[in-house]
C-alpha positions as CSV (number, residue, x, y, z in Angstrom):
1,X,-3.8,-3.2,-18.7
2,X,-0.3,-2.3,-17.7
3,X,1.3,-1.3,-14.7
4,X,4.5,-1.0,-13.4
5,X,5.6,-0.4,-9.9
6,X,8.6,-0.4,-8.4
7,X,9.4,0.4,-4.6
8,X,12.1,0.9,-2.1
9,X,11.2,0.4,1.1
10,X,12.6,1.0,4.3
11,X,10.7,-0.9,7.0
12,X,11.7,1.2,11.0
13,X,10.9,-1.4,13.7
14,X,10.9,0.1,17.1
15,X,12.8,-1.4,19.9
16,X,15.0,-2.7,18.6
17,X,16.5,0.0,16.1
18,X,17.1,-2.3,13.4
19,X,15.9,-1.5,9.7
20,X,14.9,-3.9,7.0
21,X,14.8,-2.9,3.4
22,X,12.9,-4.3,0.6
23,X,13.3,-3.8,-2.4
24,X,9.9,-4.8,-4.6
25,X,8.8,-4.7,-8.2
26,X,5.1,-5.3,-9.7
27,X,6.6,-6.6,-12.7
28,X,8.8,-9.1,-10.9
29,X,5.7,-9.7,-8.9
30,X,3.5,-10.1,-11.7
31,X,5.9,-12.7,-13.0
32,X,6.1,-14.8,-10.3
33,X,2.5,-14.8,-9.7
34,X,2.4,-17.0,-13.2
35,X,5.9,-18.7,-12.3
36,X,4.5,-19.9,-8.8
37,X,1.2,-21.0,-10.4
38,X,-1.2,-19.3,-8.3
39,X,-2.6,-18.0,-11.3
40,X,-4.3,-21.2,-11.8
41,X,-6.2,-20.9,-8.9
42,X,-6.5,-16.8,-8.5
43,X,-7.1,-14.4,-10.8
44,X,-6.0,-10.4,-11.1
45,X,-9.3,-8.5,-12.4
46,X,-10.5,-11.2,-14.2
47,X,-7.3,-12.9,-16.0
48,X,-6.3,-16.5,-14.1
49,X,-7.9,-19.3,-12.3
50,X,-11.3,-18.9,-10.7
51,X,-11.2,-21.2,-7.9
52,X,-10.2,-18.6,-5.4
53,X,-10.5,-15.3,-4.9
54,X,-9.8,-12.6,-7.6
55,X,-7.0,-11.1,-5.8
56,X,-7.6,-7.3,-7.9
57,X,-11.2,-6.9,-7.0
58,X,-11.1,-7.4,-2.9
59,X,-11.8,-4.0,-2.0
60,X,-10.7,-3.3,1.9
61,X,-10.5,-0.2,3.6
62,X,-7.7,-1.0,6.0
63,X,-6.7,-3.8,4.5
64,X,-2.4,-3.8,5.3
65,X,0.4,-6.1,4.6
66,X,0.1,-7.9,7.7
67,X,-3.3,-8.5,6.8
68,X,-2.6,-9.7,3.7
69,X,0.2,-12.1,5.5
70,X,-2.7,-12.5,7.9
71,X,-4.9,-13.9,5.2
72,X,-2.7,-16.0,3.4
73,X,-1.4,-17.5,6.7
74,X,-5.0,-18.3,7.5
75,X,-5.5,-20.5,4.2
76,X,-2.2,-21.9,4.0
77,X,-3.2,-25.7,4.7
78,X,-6.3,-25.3,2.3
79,X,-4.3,-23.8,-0.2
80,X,-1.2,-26.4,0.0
81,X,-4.1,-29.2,-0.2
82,X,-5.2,-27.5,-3.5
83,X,-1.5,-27.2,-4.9
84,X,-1.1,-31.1,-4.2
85,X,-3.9,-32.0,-5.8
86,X,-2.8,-30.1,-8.8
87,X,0.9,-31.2,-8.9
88,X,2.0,-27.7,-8.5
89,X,5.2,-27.4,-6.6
90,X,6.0,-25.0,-3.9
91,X,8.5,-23.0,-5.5
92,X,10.8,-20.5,-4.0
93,X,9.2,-17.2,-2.1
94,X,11.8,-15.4,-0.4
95,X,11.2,-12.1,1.6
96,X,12.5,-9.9,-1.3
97,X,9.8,-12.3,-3.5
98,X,7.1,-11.9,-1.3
99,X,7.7,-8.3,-1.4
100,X,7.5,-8.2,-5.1
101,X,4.2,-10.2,-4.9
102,X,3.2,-7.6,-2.2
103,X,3.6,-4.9,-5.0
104,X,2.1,-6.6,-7.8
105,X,-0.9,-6.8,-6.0
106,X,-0.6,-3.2,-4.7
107,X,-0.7,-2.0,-8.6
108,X,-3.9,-4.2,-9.1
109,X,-5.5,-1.9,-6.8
110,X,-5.8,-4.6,-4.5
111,X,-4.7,-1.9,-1.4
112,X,-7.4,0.2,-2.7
113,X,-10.1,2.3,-0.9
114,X,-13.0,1.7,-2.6
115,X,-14.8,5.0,-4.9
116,X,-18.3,6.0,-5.4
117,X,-19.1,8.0,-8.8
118,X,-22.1,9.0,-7.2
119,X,-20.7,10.4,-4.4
120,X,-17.9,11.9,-6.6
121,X,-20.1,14.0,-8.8
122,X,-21.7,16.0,-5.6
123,X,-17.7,16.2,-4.4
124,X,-17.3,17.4,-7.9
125,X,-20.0,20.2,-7.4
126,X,-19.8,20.5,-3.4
127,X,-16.0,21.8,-3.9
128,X,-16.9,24.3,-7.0
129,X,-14.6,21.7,-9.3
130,X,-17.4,22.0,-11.7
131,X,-17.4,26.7,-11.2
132,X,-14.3,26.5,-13.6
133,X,-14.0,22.9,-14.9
134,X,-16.5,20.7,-17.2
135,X,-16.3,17.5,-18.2
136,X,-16.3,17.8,-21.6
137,X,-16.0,21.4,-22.6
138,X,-14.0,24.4,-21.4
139,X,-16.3,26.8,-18.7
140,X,-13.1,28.9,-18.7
141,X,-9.6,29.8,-20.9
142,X,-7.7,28.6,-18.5
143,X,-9.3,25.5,-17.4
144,X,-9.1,22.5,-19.5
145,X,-12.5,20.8,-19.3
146,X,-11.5,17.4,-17.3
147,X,-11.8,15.0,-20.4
148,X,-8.3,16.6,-21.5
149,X,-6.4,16.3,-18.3
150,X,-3.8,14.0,-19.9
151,X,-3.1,12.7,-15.7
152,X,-6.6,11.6,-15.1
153,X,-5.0,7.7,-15.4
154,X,-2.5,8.6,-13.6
155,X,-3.5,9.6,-9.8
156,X,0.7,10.5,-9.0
157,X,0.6,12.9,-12.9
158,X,-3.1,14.3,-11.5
159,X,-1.3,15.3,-7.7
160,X,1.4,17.4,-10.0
161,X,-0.8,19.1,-12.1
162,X,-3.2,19.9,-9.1
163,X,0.0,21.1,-6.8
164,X,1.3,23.0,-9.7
165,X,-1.7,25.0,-10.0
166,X,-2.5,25.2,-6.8
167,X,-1.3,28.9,-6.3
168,X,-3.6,30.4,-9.4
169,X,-6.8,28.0,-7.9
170,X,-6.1,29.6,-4.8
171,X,-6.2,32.8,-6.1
172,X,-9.4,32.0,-7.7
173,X,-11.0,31.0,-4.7
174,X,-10.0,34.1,-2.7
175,X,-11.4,36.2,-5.5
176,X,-14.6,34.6,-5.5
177,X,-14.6,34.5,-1.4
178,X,-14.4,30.9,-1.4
179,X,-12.4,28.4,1.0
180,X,-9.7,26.4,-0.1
181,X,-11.8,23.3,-0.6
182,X,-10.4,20.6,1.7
183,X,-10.4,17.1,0.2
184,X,-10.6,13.9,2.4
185,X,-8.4,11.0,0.6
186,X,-12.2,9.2,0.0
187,X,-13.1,12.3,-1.6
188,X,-10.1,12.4,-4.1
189,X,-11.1,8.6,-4.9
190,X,-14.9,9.2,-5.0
191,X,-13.5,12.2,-7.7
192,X,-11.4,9.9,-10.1
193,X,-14.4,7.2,-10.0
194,X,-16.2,9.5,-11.5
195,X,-14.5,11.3,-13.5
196,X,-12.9,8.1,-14.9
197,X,-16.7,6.4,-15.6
198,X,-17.9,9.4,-17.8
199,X,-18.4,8.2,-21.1
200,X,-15.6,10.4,-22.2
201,X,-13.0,8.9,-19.9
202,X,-14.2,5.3,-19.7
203,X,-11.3,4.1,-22.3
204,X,-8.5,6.0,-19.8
205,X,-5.8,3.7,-19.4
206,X,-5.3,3.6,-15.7
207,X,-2.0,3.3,-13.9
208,X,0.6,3.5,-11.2
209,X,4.0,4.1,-11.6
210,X,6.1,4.2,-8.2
211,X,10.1,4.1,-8.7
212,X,12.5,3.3,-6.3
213,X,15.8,5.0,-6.0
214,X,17.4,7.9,-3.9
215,X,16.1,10.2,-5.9
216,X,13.0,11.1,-4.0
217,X,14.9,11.8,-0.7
218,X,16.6,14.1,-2.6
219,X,14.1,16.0,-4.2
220,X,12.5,16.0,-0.6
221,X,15.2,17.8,0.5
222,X,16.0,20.2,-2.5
223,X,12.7,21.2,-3.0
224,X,12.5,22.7,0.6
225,X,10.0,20.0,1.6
226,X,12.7,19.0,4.4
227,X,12.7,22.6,6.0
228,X,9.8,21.9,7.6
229,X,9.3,18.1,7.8
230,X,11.6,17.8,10.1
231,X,11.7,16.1,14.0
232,X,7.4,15.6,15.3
233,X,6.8,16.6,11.6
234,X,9.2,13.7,10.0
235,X,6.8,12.4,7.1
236,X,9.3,8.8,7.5
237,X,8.3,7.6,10.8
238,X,4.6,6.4,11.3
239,X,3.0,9.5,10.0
240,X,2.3,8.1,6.8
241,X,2.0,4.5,8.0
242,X,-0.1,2.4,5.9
243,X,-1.5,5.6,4.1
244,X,-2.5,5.1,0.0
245,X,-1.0,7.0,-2.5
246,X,-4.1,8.8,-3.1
247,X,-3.8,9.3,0.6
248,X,-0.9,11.3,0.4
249,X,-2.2,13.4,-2.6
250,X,-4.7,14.4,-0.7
251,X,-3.1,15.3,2.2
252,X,-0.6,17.7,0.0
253,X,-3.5,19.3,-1.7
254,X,-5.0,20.2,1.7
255,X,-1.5,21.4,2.6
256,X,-0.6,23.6,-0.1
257,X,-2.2,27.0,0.6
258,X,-1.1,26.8,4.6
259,X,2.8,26.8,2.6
260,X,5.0,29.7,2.8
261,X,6.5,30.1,0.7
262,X,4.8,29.1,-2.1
263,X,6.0,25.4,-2.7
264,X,7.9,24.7,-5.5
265,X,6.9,23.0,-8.5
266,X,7.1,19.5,-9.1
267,X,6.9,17.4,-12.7
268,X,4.8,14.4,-12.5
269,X,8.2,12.2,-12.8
270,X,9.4,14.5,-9.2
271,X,5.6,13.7,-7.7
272,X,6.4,10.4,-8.7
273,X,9.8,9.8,-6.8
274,X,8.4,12.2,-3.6
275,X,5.3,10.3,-3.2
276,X,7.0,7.1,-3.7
277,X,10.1,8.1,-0.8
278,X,7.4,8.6,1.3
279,X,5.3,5.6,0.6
280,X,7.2,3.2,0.6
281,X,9.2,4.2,3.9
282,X,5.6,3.0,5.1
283,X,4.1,0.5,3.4
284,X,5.6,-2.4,5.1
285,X,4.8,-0.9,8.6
286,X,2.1,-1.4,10.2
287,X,1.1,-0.5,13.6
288,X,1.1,-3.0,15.8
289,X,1.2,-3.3,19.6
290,X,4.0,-5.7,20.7
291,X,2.2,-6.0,24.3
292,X,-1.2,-7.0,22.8
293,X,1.3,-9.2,20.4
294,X,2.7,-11.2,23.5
295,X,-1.0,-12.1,24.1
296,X,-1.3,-13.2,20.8
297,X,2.3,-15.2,20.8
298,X,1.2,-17.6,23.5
299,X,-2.6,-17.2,22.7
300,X,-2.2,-19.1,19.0
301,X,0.5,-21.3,20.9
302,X,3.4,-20.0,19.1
303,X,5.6,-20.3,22.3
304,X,5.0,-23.6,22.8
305,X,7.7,-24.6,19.8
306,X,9.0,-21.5,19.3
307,X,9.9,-20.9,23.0
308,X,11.2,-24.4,23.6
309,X,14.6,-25.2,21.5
310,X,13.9,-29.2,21.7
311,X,11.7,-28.7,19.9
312,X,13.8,-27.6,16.8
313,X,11.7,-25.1,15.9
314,X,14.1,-21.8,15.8
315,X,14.3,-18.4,17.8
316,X,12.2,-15.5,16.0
317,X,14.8,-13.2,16.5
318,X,17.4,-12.2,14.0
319,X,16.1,-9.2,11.8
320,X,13.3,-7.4,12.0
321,X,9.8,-9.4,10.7
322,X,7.1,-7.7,7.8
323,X,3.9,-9.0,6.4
324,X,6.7,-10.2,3.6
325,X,8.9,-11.7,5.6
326,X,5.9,-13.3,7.7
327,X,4.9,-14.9,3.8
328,X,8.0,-16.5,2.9
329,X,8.2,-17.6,5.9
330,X,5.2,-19.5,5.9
331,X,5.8,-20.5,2.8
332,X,8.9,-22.6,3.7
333,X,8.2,-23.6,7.0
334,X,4.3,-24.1,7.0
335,X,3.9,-27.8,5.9
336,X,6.7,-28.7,8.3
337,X,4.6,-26.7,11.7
338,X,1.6,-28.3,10.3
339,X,2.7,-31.9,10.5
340,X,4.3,-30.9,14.0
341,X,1.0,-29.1,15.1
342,X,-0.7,-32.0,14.2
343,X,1.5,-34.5,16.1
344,X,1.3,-32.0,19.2
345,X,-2.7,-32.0,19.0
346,X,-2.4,-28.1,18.1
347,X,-5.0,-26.5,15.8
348,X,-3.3,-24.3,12.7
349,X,-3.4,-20.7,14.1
350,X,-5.8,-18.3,12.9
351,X,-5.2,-14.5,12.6
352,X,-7.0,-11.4,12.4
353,X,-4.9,-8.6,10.5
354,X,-4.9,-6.4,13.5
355,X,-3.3,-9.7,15.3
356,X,-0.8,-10.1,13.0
357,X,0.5,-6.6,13.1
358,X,0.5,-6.8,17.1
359,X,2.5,-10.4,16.5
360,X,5.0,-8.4,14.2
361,X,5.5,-5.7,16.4
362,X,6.3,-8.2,19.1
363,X,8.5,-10.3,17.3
364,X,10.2,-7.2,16.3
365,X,10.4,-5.4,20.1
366,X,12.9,-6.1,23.2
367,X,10.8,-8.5,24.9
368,X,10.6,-10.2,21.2
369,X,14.2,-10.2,21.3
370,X,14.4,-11.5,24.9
371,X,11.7,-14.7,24.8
């Protein structure tokens, strides 16, 4: 299976007013993920090592970059053991690779919420889907049964098609006196499980295709989107924090009819650059709490090298910190705080993802700046 993903995003730390941007690709991510050898140890739905984890199949509902960083921070002297013993060297990981790594596992749905086929067949029939659409054959002229929608591998493709004809399904329902049905973004994933495990469908190649660029911003604002999604309404600032894809497709379904006027239309290649502009200006942010992440600064005993500059051990200020940045980071410096840790009679630091994102948003506010 293939995928590609490429994003551009723009991390917005409060506080401080400084911006990060990463710039990530799946492929790039993909390769390095066999380049840095952790493919002998983890796999990606099946294909790699089996000692660890399969890094495609953990299914998490609010799993976020910082608790991936979280994780990987967490097994970093059992997984440096494991590289020794293997002769694998450390490699490089900068931010910009860790971002791509980030990606990569992003496109192996390893972000995912998980779906239900069960659950989406009574969506499919709770929210009259199935009064115009079938499966396999047509109910209606103007409804292609499902097992002919072209985008149903494509979640970005299917949010075009669906926006696109979302003024004559509205129509429909008001003829019929039916609401607009409103779809959660678990519904939406619940619908594409099932749709996708009908026998018809079960050879659908599946993928996601985010590109980066300016051209998304652009579209945002010749489209008309920008009319309205503009100050409290600013889709770029924490609305959309750590929201899916399919999170956002749902969200603009549910949006649609409460447009006027009736939205433009958009090709699957301008969903695709939309979705992604707003995506990616969020991926890489969660929401932390920098007071909480004080506690957790001098809690895990951060402060007691990083707040004392004999110690060698340097300031966390400088630009603003991610769950990438927190990665490469770790990945250069960890052996040398372990040895130091050890010599100090410290125990490695464990962290919840919530934690991390509170650390993060601390290392990233005034009073991180001021330590």
């Amino acid at each position: 299976m293939m995928w590609k993903l490429a994003i551009l995003s723009t991390c917005v730390v409060t506080g401080t007013g400084a911006a990060a941007t990463l710039s990530a690709d799946s492929a790039r991510g993909e390769r390095l993920f066999e380049s840095l050898q952790c493919i002998q140890c983890h796999s990606i739905n099946g294909r790699g090592g089996k000692v660890a984890p399969d890094l495609g199949r953990r299914m998490d509902r609010n799993f976020t970059p910082a608790s991936l960083a979280a994780t990987i921070w967490n097994h970093a002297p059992t997984m440096r053991a494991a590289m020794r013993e293997r002769n694998i060297p450390a490699g490089d990981l900068s931010e910009g690779a860790a971002a791509d790594l980030f990606a990569y596992f992003y496109s192996a749905h390893f972000f995912d919420k998980p779906g239900d086929a069960g659950r989406g067949k009574a969506v499919f029939d709770s929210k009259h889907c199935s009064d115009c659409h079938d499966i396999a054959t047509a109910k209606l002229a103007s409804a292609k049964p499902v097992a002919q929608w072209e985008s149903i591998g494509q979640p970005l493709a299917l949010a075009a098609v669906m926006w696109n004809h979302g003024a004559n399904m509205h129509g429909e329902f008001v003829q019929r006196k039916l609401k607009w049905p409103e779809l959660t973004s678990q519904n939406f994933t619940d619908l594409l499980v099932y749709v996708r495990n009908r026998p018809e469908l079960r050879n659908t190649v599946q993928r996601v295709e985010i590109v980066a660029g300016t051209e998304g911003e652009s579209l945002f604002q010749s489209k008309g989107c920008i009319a309205c999604h503009t100050g409290k309404l600013t889709l770029t600032q924490g609305r959309l924090r750590a929201k899916t894809l399919v999170d956002i497709a749902a969200a603009m379904w549910n949006h649609q009819p409460r447009m006027a006027p009736t939205p433009q239309p958009l090709s699957t290649s301008e969903m695709e650059r939309i979705a992604s502009y707003l995506w990616a200006a969020a991926f890489f942010e969660d929401s932390g709490d920098a007071i909480k992440g004080k506690r957790v600064f001098d809690a895990k005993r951060c402060s007691v090298c990083h707040g004392d500059s004999s110690t060698g051990a340097p300031r966390l200020t400088g630009r603003p910190f991610s769950g990438a940045r927190m990665v490469s980071a770790l990945w250069f410096h960890g052996p040398g705080m372990l040895e130091q840790m050890k010599a100090k009679g410290i125990e490695w630091p464990r962290f919840e993802g919530a934690q991390m994102a509170d650390l993060i948003a601390f290392l990233n506010s005034d009073k991180g700046e001021k330590k």
